[in-house]
GUVEX-450421 format. One record per residue (C-alpha): residue in three letters; x negated, y, z. Coordinates in pm, whole numbers, padded with zeros to 5 digits, always signed. Layout:
REM residues N
ALAXYZ
...
//
This chain:
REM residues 103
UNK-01571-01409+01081
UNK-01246-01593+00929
UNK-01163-01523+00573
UNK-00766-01603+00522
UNK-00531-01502+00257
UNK-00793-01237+00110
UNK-00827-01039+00452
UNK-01127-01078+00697
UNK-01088-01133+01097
UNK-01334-01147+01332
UNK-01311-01322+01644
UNK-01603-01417+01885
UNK-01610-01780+01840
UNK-01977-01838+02024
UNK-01874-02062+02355
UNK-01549-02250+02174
UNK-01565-02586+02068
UNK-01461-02672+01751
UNK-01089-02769+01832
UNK-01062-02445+01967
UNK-01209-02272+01671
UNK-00932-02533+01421
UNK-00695-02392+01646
UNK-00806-01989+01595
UNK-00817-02092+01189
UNK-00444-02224+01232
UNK-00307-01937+01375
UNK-00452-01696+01138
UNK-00392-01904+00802
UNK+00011-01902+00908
UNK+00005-01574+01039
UNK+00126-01417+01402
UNK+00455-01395+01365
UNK+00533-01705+01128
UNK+00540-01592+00781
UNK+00206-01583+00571
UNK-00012-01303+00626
UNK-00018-01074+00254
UNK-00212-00788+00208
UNK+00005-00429+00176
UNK-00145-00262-00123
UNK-00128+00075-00202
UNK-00049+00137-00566
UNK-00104+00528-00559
UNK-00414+00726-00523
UNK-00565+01054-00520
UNK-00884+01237-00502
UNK-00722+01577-00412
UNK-00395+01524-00179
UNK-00215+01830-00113
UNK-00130+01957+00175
UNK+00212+01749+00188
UNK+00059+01399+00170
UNK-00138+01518+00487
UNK-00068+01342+00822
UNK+00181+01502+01011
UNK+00088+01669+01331
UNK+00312+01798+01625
UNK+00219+02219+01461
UNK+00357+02055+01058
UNK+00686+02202+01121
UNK+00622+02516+01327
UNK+00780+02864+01216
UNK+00530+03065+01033
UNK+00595+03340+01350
UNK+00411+03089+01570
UNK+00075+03172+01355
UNK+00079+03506+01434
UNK+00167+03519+01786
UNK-00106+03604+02112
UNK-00024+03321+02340
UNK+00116+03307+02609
UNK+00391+03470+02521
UNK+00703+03481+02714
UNK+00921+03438+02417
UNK+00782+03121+02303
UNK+00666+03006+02680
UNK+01013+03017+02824
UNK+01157+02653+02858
UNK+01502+02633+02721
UNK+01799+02641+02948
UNK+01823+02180+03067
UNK+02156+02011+03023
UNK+02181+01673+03170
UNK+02391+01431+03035
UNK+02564+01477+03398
UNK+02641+01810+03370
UNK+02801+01715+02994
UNK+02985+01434+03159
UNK+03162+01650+03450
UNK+03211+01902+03169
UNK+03386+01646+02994
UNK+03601+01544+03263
UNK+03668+01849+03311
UNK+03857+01943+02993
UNK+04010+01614+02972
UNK+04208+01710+03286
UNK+04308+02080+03210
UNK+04435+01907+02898
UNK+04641+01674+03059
UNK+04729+01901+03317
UNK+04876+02152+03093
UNK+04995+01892+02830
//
């Protein structure tokens, strides 16, 4: 176990010799990406977070209908109607010459 800059690492250190273990206590007292390693600290806490500090989930911002639903239901089963960025282009295109053509 290394202790650096108040934070604890362990790294298996059995079969290196001790250069290699100077060189693993280098890297982690100047840090992995070349600035000093500090410690994030969390200045707010609470015993009882509500339900908006929770961690979101892919179901935090569901309508309320989806709760009540029997799956599978067609409604909420049926994919919605794919637009490629192709088809927008040749759209595109498209009105840009009937624009020109009739301007």
């Amino acid at each position: 176990m290394i202790s650096v800059n108040g934070g604890d690492e362990y790294i298996n250190t059995h079969n290196l010799n001790g250069e290699e273990v100077a060189k693993w206590v280098e890297y982690m007292q100047r840090g992995r990406s070349g600035y000093p390693v500090e410690r994030l600290r969390k200045y707010q806490h609470t015993d009882f977070p509500s339900i908006r500090q929770g961690p979101w989930t892919p179901w935090t911002h569901q309508h309320p209908v989806v709760n009540t639903v029997t799956f599978l239901a067609e409604k909420l089963s049926a994919a919605p109607p794919e637009v490629t960025g192709t088809t927008q282009l040749l759209e595109l295109c498209e009105q840009l010459e009937k624009e020109d053509t009739s301007g």
